[in-house]
BAKOLKE-426041 format. One record per residue: chain; residue in three letters; y, z, x of N, C-alpha, C in turn. Coordinates in steps of 0.2 Angstrom, whole numbers, always signed. Atoms other than C-alpha are relative to their C-alpha. Example, Ala and Ser with C-alpha at 12.3 -4.5 7.8 and 13.67 -1.06 7.14 Angstrom:
REM residues 2
SITE   ch    aa   n.north    n.up   n.east   ca.north   ca.up   ca.east   c.north    c.up   c.east
SITE    A   ala        -6      +0       +4        -22     +39       +62        +6      +0       +4
SITE    A   ser        -6      -1       -4         -5     +36       +68        +5      +3       -4
REM end
This chain:
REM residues 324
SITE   ch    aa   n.north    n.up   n.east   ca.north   ca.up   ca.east   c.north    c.up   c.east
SITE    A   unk        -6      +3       -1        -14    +113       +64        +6      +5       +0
SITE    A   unk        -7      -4       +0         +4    +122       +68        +1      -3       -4
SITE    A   unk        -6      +2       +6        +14    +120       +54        +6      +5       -2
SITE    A   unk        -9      -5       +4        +32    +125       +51        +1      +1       -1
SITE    A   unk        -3      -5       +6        +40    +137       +46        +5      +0       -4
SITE    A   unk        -6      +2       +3        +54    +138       +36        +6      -1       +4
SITE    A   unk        -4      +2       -7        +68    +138       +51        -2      -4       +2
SITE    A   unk        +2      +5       -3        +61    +124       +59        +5      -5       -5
SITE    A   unk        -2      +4       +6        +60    +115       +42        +7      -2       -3
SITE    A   unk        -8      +0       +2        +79    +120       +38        +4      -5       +4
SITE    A   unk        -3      +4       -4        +84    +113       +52        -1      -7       +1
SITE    A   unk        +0      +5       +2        +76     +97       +50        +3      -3       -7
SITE    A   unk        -2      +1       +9        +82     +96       +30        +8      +1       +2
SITE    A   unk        -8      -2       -4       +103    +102       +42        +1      -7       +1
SITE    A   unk        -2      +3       -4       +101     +89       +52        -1      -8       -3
SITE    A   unk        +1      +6       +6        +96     +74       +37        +5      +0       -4
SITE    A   unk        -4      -2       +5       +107     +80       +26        +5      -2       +4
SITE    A   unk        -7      +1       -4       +123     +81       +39        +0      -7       +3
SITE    A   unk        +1      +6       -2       +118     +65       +44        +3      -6       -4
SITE    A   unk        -2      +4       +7       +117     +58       +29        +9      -1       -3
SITE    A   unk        -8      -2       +2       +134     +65       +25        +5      -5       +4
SITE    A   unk        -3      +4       -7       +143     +58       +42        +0      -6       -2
SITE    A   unk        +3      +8       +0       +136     +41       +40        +4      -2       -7
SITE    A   unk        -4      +4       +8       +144     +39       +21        +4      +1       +0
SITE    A   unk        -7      -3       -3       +159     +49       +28        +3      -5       +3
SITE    A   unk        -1      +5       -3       +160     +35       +39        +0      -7       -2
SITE    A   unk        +0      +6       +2       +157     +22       +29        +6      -4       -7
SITE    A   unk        -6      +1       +6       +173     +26       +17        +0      +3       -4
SITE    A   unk        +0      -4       +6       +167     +37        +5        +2      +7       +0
SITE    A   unk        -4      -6       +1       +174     +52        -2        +1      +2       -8
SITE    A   unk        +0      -4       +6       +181     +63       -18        -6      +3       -2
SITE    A   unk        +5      -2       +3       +173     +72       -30        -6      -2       -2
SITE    A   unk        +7      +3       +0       +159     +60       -34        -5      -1       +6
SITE    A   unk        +4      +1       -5       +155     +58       -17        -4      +8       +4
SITE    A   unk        +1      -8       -1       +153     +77       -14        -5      +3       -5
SITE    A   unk        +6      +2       +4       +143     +77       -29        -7      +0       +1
SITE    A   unk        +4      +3       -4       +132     +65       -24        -3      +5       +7
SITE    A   unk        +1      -3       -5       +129     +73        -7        -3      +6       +1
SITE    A   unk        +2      -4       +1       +125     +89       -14        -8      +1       -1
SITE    A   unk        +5      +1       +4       +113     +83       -26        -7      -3       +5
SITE    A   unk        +7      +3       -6       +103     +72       -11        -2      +6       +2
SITE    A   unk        +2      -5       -2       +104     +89        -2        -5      +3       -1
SITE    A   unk        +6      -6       +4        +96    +100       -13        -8      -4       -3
SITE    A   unk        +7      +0       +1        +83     +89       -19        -5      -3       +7
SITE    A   unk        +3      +0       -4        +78     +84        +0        +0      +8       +2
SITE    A   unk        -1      -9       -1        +80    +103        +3        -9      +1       -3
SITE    A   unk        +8      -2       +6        +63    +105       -12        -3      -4       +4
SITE    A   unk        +5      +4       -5        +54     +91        -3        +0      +2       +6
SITE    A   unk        +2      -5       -6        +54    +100       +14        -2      +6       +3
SITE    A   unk        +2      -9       +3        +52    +118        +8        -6      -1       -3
SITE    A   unk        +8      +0       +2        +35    +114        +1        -4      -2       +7
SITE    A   unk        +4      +2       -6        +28    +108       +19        +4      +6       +3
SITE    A   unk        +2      -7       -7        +34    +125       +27        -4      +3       -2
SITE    A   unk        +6      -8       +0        +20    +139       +31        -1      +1       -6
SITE    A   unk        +1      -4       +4        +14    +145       +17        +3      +0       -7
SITE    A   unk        -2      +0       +6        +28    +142        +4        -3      -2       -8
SITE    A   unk        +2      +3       +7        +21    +133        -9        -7      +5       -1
SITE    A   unk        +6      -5       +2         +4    +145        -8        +1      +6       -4
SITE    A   unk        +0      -7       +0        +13    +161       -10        +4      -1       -9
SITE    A   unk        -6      +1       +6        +26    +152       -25        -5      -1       -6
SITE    A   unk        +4      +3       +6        +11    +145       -37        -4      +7       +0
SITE    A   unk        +4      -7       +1         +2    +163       -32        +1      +5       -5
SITE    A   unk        -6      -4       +1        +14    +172       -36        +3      +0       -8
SITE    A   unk        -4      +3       +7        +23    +163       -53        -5      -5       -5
SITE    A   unk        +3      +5       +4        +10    +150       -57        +2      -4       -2
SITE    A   unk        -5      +5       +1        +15    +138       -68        +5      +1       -5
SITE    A   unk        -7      -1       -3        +30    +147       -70        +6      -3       +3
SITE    A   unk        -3      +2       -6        +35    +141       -55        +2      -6       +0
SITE    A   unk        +1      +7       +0        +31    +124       -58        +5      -2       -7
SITE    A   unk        -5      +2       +6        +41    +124       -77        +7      +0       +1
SITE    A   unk        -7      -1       -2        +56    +132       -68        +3      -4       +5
SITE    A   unk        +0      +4       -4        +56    +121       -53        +4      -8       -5
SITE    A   unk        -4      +8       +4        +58    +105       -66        +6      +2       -5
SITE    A   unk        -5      -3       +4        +71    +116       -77        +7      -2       +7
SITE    A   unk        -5      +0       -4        +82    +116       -61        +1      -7       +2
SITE    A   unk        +1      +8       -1        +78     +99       -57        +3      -3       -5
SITE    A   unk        -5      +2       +8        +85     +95       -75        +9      +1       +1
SITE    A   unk        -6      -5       +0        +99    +105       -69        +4      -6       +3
SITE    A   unk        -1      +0       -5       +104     +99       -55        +1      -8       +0
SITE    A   unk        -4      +6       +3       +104     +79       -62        +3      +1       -3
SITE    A   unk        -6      +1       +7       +116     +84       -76        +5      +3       +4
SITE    A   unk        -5      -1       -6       +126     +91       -62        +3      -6       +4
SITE    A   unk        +0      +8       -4       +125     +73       -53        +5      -5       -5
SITE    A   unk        -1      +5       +6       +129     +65       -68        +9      +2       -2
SITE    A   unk        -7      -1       +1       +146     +76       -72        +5      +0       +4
SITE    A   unk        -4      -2       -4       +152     +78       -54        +1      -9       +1
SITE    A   unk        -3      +7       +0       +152     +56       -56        +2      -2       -4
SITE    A   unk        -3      +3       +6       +158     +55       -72        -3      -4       -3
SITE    A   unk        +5      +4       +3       +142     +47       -77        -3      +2       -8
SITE    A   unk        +4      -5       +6       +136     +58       -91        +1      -5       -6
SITE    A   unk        +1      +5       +5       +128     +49      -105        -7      +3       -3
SITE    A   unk        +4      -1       +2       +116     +53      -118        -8      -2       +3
SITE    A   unk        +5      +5       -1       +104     +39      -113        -4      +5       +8
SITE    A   unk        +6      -2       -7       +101     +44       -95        -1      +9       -1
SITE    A   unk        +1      -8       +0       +101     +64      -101        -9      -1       -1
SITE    A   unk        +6      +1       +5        +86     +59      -112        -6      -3       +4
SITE    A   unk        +5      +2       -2        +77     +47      -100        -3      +6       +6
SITE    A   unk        +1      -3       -7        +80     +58       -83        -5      +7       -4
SITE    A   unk        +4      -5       +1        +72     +74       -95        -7      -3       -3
SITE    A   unk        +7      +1       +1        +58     +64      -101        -4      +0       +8
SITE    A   unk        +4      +1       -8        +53     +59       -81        -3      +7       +4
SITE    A   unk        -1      -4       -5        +55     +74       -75        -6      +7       -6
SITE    A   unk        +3      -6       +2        +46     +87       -92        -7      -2       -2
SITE    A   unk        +8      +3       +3        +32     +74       -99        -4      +1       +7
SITE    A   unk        +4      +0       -5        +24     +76       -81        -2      +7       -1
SITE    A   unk        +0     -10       +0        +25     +98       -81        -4      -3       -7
SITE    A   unk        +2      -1       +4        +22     +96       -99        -7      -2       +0
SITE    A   unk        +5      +2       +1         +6     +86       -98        -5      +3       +5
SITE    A   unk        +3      -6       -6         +0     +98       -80        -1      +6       -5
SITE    A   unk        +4      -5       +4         +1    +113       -93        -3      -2       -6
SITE    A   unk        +4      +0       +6         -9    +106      -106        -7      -2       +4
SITE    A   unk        +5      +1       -3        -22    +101       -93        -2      +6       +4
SITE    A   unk        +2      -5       -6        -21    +117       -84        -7      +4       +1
SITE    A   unk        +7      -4       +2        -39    +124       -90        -4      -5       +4
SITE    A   unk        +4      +5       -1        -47    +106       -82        +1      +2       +7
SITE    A   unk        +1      +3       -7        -52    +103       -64        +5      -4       +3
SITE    A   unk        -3      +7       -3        -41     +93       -52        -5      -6       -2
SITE    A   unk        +4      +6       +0        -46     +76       -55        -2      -2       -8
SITE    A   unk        +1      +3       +5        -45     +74       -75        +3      -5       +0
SITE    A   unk        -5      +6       +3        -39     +59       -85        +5      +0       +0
SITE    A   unk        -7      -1       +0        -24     +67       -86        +6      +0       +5
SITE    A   unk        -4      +0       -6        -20     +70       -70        +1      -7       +3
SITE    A   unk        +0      +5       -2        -22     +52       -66        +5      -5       -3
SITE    A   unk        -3      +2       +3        -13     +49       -80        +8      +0       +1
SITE    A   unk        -5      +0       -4         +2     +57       -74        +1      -3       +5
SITE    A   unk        -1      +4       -8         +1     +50       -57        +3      -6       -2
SITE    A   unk        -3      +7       +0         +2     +32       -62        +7      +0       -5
SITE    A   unk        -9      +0       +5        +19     +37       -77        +3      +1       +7
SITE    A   unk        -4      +0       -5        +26     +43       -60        +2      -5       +6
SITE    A   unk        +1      +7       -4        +21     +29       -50        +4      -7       -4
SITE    A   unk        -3      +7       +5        +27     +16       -64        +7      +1       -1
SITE    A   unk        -7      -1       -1        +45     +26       -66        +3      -2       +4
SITE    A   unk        -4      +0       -4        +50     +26       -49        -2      -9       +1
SITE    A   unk        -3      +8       -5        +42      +6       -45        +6      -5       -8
SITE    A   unk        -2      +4       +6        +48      -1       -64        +5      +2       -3
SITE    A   unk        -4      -2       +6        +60     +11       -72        +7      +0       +2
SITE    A   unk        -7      +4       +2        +80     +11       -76        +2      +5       +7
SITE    A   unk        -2      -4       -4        +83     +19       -58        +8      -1       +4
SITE    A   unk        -6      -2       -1        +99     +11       -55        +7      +0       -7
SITE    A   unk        -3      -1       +4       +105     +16       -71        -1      +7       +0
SITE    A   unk        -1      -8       +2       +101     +33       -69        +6      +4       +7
SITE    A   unk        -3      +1       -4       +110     +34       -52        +4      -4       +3
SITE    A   unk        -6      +8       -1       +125     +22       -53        +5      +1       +4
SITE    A   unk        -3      -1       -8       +134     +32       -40        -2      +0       +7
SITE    A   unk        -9      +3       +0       +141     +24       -28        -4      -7       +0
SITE    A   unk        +2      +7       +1       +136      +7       -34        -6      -3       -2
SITE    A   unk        +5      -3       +1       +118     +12       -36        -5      -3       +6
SITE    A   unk        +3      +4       -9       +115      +8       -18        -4      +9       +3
SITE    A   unk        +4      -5       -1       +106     +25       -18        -5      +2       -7
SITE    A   unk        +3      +1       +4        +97     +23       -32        -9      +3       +0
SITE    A   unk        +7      +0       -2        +80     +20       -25        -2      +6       +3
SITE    A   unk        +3      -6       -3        +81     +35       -11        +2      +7       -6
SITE    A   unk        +1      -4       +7        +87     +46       -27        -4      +2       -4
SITE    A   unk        +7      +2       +6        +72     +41       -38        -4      +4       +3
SITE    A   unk        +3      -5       -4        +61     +44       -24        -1      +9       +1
SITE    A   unk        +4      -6       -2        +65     +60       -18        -1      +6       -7
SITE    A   unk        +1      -5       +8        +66     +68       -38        -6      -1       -3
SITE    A   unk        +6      -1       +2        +50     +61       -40        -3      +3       +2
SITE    A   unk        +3      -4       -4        +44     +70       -25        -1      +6       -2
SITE    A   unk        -1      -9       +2        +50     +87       -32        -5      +0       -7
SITE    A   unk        +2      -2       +7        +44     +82       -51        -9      +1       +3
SITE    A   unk        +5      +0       -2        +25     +80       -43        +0      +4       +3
SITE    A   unk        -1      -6       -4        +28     +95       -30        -1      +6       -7
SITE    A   unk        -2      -4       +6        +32    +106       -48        -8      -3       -2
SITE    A   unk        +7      +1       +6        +17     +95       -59        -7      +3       +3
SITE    A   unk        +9      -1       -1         +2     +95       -47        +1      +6       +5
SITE    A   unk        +1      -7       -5         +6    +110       -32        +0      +6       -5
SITE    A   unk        -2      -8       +5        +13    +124       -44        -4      -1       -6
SITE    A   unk        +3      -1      +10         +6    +120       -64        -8      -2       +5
SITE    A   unk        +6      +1       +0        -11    +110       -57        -4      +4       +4
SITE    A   unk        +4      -7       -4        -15    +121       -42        -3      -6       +4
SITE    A   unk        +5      +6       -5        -21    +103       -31        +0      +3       +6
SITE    A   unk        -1      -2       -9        -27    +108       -15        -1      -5       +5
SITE    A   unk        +4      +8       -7        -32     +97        +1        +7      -5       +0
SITE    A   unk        -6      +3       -1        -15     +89        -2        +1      -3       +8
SITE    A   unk        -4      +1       -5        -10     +92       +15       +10      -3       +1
SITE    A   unk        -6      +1       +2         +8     +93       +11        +3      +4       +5
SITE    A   unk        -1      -4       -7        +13    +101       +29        +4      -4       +7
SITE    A   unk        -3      +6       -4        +24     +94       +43        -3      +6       +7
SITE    A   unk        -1      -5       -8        +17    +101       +60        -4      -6       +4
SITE    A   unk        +5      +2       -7         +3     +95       +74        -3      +4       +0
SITE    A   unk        +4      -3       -1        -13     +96       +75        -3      -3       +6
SITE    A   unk        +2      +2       -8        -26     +96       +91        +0      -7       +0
SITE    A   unk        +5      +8       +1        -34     +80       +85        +3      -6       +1
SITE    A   unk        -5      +7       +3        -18     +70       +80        +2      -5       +8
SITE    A   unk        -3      +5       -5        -14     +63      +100        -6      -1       -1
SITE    A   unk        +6      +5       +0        -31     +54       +96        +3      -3       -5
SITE    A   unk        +2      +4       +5        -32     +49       +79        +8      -3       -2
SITE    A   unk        -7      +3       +5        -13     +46       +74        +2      -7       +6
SITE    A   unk        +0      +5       -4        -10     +34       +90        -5      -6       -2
SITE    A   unk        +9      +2       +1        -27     +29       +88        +1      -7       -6
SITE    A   unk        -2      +4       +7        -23     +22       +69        +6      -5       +0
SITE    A   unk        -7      +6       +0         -7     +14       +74        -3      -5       +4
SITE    A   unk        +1      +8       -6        -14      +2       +89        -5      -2       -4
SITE    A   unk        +5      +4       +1        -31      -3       +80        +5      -3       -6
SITE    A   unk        -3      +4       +5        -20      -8       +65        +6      -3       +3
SITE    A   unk        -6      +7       -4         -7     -18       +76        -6      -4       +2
SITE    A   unk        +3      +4       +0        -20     -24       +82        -3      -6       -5
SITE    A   unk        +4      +3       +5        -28     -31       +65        +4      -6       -3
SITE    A   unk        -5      +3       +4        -14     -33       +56        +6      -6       +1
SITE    A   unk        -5      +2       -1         -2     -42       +66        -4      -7       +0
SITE    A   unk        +4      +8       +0        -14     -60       +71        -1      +0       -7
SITE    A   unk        +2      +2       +5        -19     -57       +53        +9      -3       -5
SITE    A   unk        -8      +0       +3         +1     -56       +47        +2      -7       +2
SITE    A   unk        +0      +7       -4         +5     -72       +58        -5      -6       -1
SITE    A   unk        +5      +7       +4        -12     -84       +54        +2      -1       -8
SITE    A   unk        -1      +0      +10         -6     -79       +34        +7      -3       +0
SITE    A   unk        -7      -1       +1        +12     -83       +38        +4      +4       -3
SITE    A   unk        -2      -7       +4        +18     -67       +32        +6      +1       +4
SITE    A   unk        -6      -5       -5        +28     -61       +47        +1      -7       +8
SITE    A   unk        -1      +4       -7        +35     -71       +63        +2      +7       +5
SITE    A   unk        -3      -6       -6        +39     -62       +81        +7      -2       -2
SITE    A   unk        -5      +5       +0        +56     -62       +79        +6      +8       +2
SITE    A   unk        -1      -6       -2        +62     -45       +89       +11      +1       +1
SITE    A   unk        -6      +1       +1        +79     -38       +84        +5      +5       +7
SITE    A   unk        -3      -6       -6        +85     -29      +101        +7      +1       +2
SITE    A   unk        -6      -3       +0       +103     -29       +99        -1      +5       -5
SITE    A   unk        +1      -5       +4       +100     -18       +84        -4      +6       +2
SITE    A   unk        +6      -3       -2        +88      -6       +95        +8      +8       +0
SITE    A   unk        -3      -9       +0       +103     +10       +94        -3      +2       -7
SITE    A   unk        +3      +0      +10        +98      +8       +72        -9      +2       +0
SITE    A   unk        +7      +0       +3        +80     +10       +76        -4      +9       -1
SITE    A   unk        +2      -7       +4        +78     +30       +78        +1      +3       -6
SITE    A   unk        -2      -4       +5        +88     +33       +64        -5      -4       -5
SITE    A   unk        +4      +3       +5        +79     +20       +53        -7      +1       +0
SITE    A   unk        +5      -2       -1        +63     +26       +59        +0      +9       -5
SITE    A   unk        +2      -9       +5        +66     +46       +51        +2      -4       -6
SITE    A   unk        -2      +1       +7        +75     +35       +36        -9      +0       -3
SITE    A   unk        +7      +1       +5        +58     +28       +32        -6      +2       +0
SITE    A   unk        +5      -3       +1        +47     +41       +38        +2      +5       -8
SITE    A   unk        -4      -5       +4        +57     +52       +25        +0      -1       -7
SITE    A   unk        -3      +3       +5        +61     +42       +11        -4      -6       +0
SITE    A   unk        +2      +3       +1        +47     +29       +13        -8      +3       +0
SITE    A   unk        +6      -1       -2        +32     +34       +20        -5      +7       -1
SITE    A   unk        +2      -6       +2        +31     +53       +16        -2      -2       -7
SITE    A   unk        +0      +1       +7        +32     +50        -1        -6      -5       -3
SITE    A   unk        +9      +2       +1        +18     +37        -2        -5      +3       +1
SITE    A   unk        +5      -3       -4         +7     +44        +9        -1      +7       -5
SITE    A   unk        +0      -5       +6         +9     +60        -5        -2      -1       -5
SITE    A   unk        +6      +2       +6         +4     +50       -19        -6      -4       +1
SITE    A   unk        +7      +6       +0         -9     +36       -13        -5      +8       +4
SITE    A   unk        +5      -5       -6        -17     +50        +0        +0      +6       -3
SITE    A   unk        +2      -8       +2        -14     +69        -5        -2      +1       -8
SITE    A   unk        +3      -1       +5        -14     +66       -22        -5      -4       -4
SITE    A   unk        +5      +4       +5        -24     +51       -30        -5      -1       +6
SITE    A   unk        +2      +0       -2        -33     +48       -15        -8      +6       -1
SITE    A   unk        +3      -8       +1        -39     +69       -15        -3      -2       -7
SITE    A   unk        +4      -1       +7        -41     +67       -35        -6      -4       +0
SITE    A   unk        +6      +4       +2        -52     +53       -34        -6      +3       +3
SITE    A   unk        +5      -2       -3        -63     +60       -22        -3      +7       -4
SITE    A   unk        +3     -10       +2        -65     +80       -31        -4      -8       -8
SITE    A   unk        +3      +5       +4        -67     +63       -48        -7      -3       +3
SITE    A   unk        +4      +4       -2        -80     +52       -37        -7      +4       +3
SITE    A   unk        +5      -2       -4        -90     +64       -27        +2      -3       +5
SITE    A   unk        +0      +3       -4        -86     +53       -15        +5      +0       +5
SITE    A   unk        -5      -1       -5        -74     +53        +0        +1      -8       +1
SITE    A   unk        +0      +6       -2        -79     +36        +4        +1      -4       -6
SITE    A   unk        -1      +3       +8        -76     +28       -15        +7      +3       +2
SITE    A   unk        -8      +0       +1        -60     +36       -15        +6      -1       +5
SITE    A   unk        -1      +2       -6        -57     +31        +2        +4      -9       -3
SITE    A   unk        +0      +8       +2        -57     +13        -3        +4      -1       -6
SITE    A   unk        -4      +2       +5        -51     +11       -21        +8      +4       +3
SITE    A   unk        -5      -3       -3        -34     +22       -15        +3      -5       +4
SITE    A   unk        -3      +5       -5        -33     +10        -1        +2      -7       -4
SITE    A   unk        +0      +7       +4        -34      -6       -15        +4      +2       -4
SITE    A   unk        -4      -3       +6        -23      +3       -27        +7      +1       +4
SITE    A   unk        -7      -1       -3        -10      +7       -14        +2      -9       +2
SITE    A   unk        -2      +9       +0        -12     -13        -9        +4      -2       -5
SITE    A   unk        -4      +4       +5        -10     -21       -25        +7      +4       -4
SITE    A   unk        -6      -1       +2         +4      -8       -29        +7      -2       +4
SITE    A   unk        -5      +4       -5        +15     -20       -16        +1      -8       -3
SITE    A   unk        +2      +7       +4        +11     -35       -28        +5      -3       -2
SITE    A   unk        -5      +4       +0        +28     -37       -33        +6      +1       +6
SITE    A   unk        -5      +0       -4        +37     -35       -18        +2      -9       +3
SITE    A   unk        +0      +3       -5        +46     -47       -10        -1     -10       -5
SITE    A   unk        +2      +6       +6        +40     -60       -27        -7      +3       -2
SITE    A   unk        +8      -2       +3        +26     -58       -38        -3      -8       -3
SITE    A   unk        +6      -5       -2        +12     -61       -36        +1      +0       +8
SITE    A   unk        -1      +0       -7        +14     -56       -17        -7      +0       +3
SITE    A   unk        +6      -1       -2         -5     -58       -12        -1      +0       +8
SITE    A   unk        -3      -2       -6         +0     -57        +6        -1      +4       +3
SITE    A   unk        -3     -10       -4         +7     -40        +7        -3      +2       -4
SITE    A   unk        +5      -6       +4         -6     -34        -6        -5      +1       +6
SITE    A   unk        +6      +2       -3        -19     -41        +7        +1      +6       +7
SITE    A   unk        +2      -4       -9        -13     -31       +24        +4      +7       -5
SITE    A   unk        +0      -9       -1         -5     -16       +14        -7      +2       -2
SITE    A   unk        +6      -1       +2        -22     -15        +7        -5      +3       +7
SITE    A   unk        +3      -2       -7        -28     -15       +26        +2      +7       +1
SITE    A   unk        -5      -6       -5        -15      -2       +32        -1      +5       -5
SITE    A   unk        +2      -5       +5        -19      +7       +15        -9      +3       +4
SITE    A   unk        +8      -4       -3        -39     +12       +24        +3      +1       +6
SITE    A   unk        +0      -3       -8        -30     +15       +43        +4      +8       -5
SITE    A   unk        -2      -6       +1        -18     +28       +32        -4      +5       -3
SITE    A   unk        +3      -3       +5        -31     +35       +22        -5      +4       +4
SITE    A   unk        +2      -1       -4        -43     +37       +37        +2      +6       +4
SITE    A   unk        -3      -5       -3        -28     +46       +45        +1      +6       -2
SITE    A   unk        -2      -5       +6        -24     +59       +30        -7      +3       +2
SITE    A   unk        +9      -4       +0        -43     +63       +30        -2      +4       +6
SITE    A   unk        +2      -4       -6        -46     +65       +48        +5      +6       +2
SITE    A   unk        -6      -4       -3        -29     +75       +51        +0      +6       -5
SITE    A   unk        -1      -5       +4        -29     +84       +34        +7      +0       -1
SITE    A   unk        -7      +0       +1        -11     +81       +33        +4      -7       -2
SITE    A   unk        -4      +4       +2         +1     +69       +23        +5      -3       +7
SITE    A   unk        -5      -2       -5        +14     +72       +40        -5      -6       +5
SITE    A   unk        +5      +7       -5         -1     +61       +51        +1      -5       -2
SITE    A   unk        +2      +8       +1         -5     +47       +41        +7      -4       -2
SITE    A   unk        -7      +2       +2        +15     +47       +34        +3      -3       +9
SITE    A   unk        -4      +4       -8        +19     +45       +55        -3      -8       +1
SITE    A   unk        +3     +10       +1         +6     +29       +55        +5      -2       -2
SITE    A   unk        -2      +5       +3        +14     +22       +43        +9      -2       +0
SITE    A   unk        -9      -1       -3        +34     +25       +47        +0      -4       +6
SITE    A   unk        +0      +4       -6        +28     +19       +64        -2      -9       -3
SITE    A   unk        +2     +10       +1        +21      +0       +57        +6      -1       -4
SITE    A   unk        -7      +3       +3        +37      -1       +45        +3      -1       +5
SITE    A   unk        -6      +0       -6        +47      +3       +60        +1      -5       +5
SITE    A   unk        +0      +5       -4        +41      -8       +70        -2      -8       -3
SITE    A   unk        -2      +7       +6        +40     -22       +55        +8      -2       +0
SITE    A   unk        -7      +4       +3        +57     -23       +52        +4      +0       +8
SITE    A   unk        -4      +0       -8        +62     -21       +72        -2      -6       +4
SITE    A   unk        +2      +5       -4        +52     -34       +80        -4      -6       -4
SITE    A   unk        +2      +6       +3        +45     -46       +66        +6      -2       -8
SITE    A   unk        -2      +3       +2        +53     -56       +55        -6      -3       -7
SITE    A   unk        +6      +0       +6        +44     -57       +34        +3      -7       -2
SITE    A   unk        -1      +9       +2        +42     -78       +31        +1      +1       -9
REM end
């Protein structure tokens, strides 16, 4: 596979950022809280980026160990209490929850660090950081501006707190935490999208799940909404159901094809309460699309493959169908 170096990367991480900025520029905002804020998204997609160029993250854990990984959440600690003062949020409560989220994950990676990828403990962590971001106080921790960033803020600081626990302290390999292209991907990445449009869409519409219901005035919204949720949706799963519990369960199962599957059933039912709970529906096809991205990850070796899959089905979920 090519993968990216850092100048590329940068330039992707300019052109999201400045985006981003524009866009809430444009939308009214401003002062100091809103500078803040903008800061703070920057820098923690900045860390989420910078470990998918070349080599970074191999030479940073070789280099510091878990070091690397204690410091990385110390600045990560930082950098919310900075969020928190440039919006006049500051408060014992969110200091105390935002430093548990962020040290119990590191703290529990160096007490596992003598164990193989794939203990109890590692799986342990996964699912605290999994249950944070679907369950925990995240528009209490993020209440500026309204806490209509809340969720992409949870997201990308969890991304960073796991990037710290299991790349730098654990040492997990096989991730595939890399944004490039490889030879195989104009087969398998396509490949993966049409058989599952095929599957999933007759099966979406006989369940009543999804109507045709194509939104083509809206069709200027759809590139940009496509990087929003490659970025900030689909990266970020595809990182924990695929590079990392996926990966651990296979180095745990022996199996490829056991971890294949529970992975895929575990990403399903973790969509249970979208939308109402119990949602058996949207457990049933993400459960599908959970084995097309899993297939993809595996075949590609890359997060950046199966995360495109899956960027592409939301994208074209919320552009041309309509959720009954």
């Amino acid at each position: 596979m090519k993968q990216l170096g850092i100048w590329p990367v940068l330039g992707i991480w300019a052109a999201i950022s400045l985006g981003g900025a524009l866009f809430a520029a444009w939308q009214g905002y401003g002062g100091v809280a809103f500078a803040s804020t903008v800061t703070i998204f920057s820098f923690l997609l900045l860390i989420m980026l910078l470990f998918a160029a070349r080599g970074l993250a191999d030479r940073l854990a070789k280099q510091f160990g878990s070091l690397a990984g204690i410091s990385l959440a110390a600045v990560l600690f930082l950098a919310y209490i900075f969020y928190l003062v440039g919006t006049h949020s500051l408060s014992i409560i969110r200091v105390v929850e935002m430093a548990g989220f962020i040290f119990v994950p590191v703290g529990i990676a160096t007490l596992a660090d003598r164990a193989a990828p794939g203990s109890w403990l590692d799986f342990l962590t996964l699912a605290g950081v999994w249950v944070f971001v679907k369950f925990g106080p995240s528009h209490s921790l993020w209440p500026y501006p309204g806490g209509r960033l809340a969720y992409v803020m949870t997201v990308l600081i969890a991304v960073d707190v796991a990037l710290a626990t299991f790349v730098l302290v654990r040492r997990v390999n096989g991730i595939g935490y890399s944004i490039g292209w490889g030879k195989s991907w104009s087969f398998y990445v396509p490949v993966s999208f049409l058989i599952f449009a095929c599957v999933a869409i007759p099966m979406g519409i006989s369940m009543h799940f999804i109507a045709f219901a194509p939104q083509w005035s809206h069709w200027r919204s759809f590139a940009g909404l496509t990087v929003a949720i490659l970025f900030f949706t689909a990266w970020p799963e595809e990182f924990l159901f695929r590079g990392l519990l996926q990966n651990m369960l296979a180095r745990a199962s022996k199996s490829d094809f056991a971890a294949w599957w529970t992975a895929s059933m575990l990403f399903g039912f973790s969509h249970i309460t979208n939308m109402g709970f119990p949602n058996w529906k949207y457990v049933t096809l993400a459960c599908v699309a959970g084995l097309f991205y899993g297939w993809t990850w595996r075949r590609c070796n890359s997060i950046f493959a199966s995360a495109l899959v899956h960027a592409g089905v939301d994208a074209i979920w919320h552009f041309l169908f309509r959720t009954l």
